[in-house]
Each structure stands twice: as structure tokens, then as C-alpha cells.
N, C-alpha and C positions, 0 to 999 in steps of 0.2 A: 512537612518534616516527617509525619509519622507514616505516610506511604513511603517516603523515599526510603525509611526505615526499614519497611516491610519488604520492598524493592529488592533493595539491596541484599537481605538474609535470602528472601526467595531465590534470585539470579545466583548467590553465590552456592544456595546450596544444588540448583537445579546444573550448573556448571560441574561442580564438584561431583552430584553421581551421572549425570547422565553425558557430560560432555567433555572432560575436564580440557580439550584442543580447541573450544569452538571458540570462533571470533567471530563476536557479529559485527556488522562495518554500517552506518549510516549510507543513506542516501538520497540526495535531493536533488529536486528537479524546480528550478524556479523561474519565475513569470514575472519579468519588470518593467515599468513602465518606461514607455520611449523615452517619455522628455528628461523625468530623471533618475532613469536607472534603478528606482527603490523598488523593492519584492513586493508584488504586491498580491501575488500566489502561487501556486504551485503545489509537488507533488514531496511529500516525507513519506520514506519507507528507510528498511532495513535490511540487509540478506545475512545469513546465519541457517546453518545447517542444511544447505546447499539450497534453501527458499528465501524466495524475493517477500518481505512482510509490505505492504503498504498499506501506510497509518491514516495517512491525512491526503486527498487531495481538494483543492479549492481554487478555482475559475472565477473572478471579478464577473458580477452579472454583466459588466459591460462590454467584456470577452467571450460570454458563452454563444454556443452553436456556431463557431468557426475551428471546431476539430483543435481546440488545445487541450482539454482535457486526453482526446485520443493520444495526442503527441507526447503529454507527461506521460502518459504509463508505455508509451511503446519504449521510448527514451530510458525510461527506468528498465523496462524489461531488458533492454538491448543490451544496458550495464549489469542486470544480476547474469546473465548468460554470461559477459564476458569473468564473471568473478563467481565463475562453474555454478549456478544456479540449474534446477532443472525445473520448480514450477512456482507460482506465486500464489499470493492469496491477500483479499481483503474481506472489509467488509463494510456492507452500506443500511443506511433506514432511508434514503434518498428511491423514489419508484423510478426515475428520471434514467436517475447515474445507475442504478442495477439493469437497466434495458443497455443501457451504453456499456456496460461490462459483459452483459451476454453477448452483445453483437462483437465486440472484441474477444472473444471466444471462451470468455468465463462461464463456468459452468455453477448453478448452487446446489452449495454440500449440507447445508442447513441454513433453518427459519426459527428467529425466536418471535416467536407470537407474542398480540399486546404488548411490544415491546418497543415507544411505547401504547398504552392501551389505543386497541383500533387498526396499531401498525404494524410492521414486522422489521427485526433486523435481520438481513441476511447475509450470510456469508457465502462467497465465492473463492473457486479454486480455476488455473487452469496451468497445464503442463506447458513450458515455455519452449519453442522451437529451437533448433543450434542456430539459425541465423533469423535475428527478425529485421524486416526492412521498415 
């Protein structure tokens, strides 16, 4: 209750001087099980101020290493491009999923160190193409 509080005053006043036209639009990308249909992961992001945010993505261990992670975020990017996106951005503590974001052509813009101690979180950016396949 008391972040949604602070949420709320933040976004409205960040809206109010620096944006007061922006819309930002959800977007998800999700991963359901054959038999029945229920989500059982998948990619949340957000695009707003012509950038793709993405928040959360999460691959079932029992789906990893057959290129779905690749296909959430290609899918998501292919949707911020069409809703005029020009680049995206996340961010990982995962060493795994930050190799899988370079070779997908994420670049990193910073490292917060010991964060946490031992480890680093990093953020990555990359400029998104007019057309991705």
C-alpha cells in the first residue's frame, strides 16, 4: 500500500513535468503449458517513451536451452518496433541470461557491484532494428 502510494505521487508527478502525452502500454509475452493451457512463463515488459522496458522474463527449467527465452524477447521487440519503439532495455543478476542478452545484441550500460555482495546487476541497452525477424 505505501509503495503503490509513493508509485502513484512519483508517476503522476514524473508524467505531469516531463511528459504530460506519454502512454505507457503493457506487454506480455507468455509460455503455456500444452496439456493445459495455464502460463507458466513468460516475458513482462512495457514500451513508453518510444522504449521497450522489460521487467520480468522467466523460462520453466524444464523449457530452458531450446531458444524460448530468445523468442520472448525477439516477439516483444518485434511488438515495441511496431508501437514505434526505437530501443529496449533490461536488466539482469542472472551471468547465464546476461551472455544470452549480449549475443542478442544487448550491449551493457552499467554494473552495480556487490549487488548482491559477490555479484553484480547489470543493465543492458540495445537499439532495436525497423524490422526484426
Amino acid at each position: 500500500m505505501v509503495r503503490q502510494i509513493i508509485l502513484n505521487g512519483l508517476s503522476d508527478f514524473n508524467r505531469n513535468a516531463f511528459m504530460p502525452d506519454l502512454k505507457t502500454e503493457d506487454l506480455a509475452v507468455v509460455i503455456r503449458a500444452v496439456d493445459s493451457r495455464t502460463i507458466v512463463g513468460g516475458l513482462w515488459a512495457h514500451t513508453g517513451w518510444e522504449w521497450l522496458t522489460i521487467e520480468l522474463i522467466f523460462v520453466p527449467e524444464s523449457l530452458r536451452k531450446q531458444g524460448i527465452a530468445r523468442s520472448l524477447i525477439a516477439m516483444a521487440e518485434k511488438e515495441a518496433i511496431r508501437r514505434g519503439c526505437h530501443s529496449a532495455w533490461l536488466d539482469t543478476l542472472n551471468s547465464e541470461a546476461l551472455a544470452l542478452y549480449e549475443r542478442l545484441g544487448y550491449g551493457c550500460f552499467g554494473e552495480l557491484k556487490d549487488f548482491p555482495k559477490g555479484s553484480s546487476r547489470f543493465f543492458l541497452q540495445k537499439k532495436l532494428a525497423a524490422e526484426v525477424s
